[in-house]
N, C-alpha and C positions, 0 to 999 in steps of 0.2 A: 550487348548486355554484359555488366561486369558479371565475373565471375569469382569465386568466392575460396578460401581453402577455410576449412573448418579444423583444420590441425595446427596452424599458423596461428590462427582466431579470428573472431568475427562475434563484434556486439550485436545483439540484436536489440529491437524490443517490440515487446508483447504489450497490446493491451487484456491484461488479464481478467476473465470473468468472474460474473458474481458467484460465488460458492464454492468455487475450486481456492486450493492452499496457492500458494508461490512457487513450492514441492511438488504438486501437482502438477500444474502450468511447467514448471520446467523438466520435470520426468518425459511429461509429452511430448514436447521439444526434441527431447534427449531421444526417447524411441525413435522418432523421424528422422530424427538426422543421425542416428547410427543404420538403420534399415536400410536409409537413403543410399549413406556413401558405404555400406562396407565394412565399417568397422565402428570399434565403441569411439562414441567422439563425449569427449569432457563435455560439461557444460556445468557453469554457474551463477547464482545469479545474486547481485547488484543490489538490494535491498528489499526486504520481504513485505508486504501486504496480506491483512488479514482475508481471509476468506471471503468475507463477505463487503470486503472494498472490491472495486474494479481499477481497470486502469494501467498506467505503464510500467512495466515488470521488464529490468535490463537485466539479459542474459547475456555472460559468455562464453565463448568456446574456444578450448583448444590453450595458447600459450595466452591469450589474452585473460584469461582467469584471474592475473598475475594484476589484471587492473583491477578490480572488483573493489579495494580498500579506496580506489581514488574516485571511482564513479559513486561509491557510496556516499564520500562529501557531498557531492553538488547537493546545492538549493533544491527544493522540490515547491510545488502547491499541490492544492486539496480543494475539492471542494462537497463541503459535506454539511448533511442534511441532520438538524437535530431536532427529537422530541423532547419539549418540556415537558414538566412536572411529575416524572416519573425518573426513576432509576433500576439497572438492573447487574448483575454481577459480574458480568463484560466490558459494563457500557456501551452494547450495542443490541441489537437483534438476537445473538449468538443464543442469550438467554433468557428468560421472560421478565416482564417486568415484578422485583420483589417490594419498591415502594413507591408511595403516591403520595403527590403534594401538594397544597392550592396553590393555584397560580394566578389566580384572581389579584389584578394590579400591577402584573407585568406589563409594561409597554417597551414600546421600540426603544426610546430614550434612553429606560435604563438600560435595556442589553445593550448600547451603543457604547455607556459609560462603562457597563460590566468589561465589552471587551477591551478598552484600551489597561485594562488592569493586564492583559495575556499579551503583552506587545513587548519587545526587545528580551533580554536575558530572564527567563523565569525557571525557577526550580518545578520540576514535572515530576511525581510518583507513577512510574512506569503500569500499567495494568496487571491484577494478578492473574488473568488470561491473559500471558504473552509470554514470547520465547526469551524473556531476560531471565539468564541462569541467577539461581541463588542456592548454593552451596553445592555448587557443581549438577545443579538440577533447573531444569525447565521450571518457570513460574506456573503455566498452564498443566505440565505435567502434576506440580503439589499441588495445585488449587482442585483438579479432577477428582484428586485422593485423601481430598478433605482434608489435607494439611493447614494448619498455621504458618503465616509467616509473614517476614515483613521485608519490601521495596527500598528501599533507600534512595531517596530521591537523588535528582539529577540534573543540570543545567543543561536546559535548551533554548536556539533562540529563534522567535518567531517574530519576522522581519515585519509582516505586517497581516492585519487580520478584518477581513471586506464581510459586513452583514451586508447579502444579493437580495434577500426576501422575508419578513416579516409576519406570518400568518395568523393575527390573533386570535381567531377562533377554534383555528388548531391547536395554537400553542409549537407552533412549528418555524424555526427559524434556517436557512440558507447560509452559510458563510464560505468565504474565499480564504483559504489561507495560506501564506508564503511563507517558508520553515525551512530550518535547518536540520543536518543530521540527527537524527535517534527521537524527533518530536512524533509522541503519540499523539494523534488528534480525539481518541478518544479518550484519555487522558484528559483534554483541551476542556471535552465535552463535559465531562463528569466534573472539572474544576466549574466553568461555566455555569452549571446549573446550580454548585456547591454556594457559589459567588452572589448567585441570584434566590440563593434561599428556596428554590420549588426543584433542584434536580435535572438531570438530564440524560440525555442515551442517543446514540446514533441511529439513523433508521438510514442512512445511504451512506456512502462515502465513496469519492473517486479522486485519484491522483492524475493531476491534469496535464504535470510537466516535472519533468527533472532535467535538472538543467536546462541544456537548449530541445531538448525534446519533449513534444505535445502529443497528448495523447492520438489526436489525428495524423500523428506521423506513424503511429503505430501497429504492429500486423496483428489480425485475429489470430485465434488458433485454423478460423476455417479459409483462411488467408494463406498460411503457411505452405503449405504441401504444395502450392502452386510457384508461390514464390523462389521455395527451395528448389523445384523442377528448372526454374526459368535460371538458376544461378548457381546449381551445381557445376563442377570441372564434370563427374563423375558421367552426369547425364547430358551434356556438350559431346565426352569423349563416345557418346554411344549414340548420339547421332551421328558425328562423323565417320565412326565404322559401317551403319546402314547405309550411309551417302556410299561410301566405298565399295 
């Protein structure tokens, strides 16, 4: 079994669960593998997921930290679940829903044509729940405290974009989508619904791959602590002292 230094570095990845932050997820981490080996060991991580996404979360540690700007480029997908005819001030679960649309005469066809509108290079208005600073401030921070303010949109590019499932009587659509850096999908969501005239909001979302890693490549949190046993130096060196 390889074995690991975590002061050197070592990526990990996490599939991270529904409702914990990215912060969260990697705190834990962080307490396990300082308790583990002995001392405080760094850890950071690789680009953030909302709370209420799951999915692959790259930490690193130690001198590898120093990579974190280049894993953040790679490509990603998603795959995420949207409600029509409604909107909310997240564009997601996070908040309830504050309108309502008819949706009456939506079909598959048009969402098909709606999404190649979101295909190659498009300008994205970041979410005002999200950690894009504006004026040396969290967006999510002003938005909490009732502040005004405005996003300044931004190009991103969305390689290609797969409707999986169509549910007319929900009003509930499936999509695949292949993206580049800094693309909010919930973003994606709320242009979508914007585009189709009745609205929209996430009810799911999961990040299925970054780069060459799939979310099935990925260790739980309840995964870990075993993993880390099996690939410490730390706990190698203290069975070998019991053998002795």
């Amino acid at each position: 079994m390889e074995k690991l230094d975590f002061k050197e570095g070592v990526i990990l990845h996490i599939d991270k669960p529904y409702a914990m932050s990215s912060f969260g997820a990697l705190a834990h981490i962080r307490y396990l593998l300082t308790k583990h080996e002995g001392f405080k060991v760094k850890v950071g991580h690789a680009g953030t997921l909302d709370p209420l996404a799951t999915g692959v979360l790259t930490l690193c540690t130690g001198k590898k930290t120093k990579l974190i700007e280049t894993l953040q480029a790679h490509d990603k997908e998603y795959v995420a679940t949207l409600q029509l005819g409604a909107n909310t001030a997240s564009h997601d679960m996070e908040h309830p829903v504050d309108e309502t649309f008819d949706t009456s005469g939506i079909t598959r066809q048009q969402i098909e044509e709606v999404l190649q509108h979101f295909v190659g290079d498009i300008e994205q208005v970041p979410p005002v729940y999200s950690a894009v600073c504006v004026n040396g401030k969290r967006a999510y921070q002003l938005s909490r405290r009732g502040h005004d303010f405005e996003i300044k949109a931004k190009t991103v590019h969305v390689e290609q974009l797969e409707l999986l499932h169509f549910d007319p009587e929900m009003m509930q659509l499936s999509l695949r989508v292949h993206c580049g850096k800094g693309t909010y999908i919930r973003s994606l969501a709320r242009d979508i619904g914007e585009q189709l005239g009745c609205g929209a909001y996430l009810t799911s979302l999961c990040r299925t791959r970054v780069g060459d890693v799939r979310v099935d490549d990925c260790l739980t949190l309840e995964q870990f602590p075993a993993w880390l046993n099996a690939h410490s130096p730390r706990m190698a060196h203290k069975k070998n002292a019991d053998i002795a």
